[in-house]
C-alpha positions in Angstrom: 0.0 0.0 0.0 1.3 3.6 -0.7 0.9 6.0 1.5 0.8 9.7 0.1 2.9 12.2 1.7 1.4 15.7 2.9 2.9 18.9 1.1 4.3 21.6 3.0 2.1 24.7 2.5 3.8 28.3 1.8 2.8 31.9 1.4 3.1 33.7 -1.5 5.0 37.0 -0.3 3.3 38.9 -2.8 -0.7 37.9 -2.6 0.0 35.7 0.7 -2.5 33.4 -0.6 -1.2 29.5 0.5 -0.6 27.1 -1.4 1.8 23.9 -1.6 5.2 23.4 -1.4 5.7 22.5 -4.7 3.0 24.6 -7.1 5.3 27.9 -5.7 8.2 29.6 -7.0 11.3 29.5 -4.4 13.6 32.3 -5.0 16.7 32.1 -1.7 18.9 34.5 -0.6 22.1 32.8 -0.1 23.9 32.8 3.4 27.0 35.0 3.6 26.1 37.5 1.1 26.1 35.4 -1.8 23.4 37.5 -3.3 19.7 36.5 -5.0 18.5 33.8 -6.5 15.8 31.5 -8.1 15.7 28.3 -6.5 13.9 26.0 -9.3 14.9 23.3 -7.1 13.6 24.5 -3.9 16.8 22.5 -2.2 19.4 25.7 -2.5 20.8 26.5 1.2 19.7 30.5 2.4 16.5 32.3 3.5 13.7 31.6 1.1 10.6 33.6 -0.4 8.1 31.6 -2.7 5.8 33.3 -4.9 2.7 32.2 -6.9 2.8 31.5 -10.6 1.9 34.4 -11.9 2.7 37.7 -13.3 0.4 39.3 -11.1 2.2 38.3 -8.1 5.6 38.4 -9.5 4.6 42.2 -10.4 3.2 42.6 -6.9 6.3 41.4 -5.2 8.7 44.3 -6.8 5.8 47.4 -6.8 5.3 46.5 -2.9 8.1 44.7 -1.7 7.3 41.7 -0.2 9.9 39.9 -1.6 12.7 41.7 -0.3 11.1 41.8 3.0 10.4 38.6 3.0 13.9 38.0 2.1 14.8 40.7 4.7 17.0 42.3 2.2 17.6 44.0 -1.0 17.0 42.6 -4.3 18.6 43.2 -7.3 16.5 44.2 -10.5 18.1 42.2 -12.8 16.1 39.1 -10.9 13.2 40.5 -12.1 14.0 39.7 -15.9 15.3 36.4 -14.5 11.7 35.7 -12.6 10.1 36.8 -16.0 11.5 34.7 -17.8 11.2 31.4 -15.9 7.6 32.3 -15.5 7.3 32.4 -19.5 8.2 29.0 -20.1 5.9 28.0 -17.1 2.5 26.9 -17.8 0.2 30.0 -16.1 -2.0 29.3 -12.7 -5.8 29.4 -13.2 -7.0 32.6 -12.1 -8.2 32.8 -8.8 -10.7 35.2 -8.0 -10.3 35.2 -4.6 -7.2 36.9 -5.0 -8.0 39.8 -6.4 -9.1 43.4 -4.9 -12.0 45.4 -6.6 -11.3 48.9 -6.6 
């Protein structure tokens, strides 16, 4: 019999909507101020952020913040174009209303 293992449940630090483990985006700041990165993995050693897939939250993170406060420190812009681009070849998240703010 196989049992099925639970998945660990993160917060996007741009929407903080949870979700799994695994359906998020990792990006880690590496220890001894090696910089930021995207952690496709989710394995690389540092403090870690994970954000949703999708442009709207990846857009969110930057305009507001979260990320680097999550990270709890600056990041670079260039990461940006990096995040952009691994969220292009990723197939997009169904929209979730729930997420988003009338105004």
């Amino acid at each position: 019999m196989t049992t099925l293992r639970k998945q660990p449940t993160r917060t996007c630090a741009a929407c903080r909507s949870k979700d799994g483990k695994w359906t998020l985006v990792r990006v880690v700041r590496l220890p001894d101020g090696g910089g930021v990165a995207l952690d496709p993995s989710g394995k690389r050693a540092g403090r870690g952020a994970y954000l949703c897939n999708s442009e709207a939250c990846l857009t969110l993170a930057f305009k507001k913040g979260g990320l680097a406060r999550t990270l709890k420190c600056q990041v670079p812009g260039t990461l940006e174009a990096e995040l952009r681009t691994h969220f292009a070849g990723l197939t997009p998240a169904p929209l979730d209303t729930s997420k988003t703010n009338p105004e």
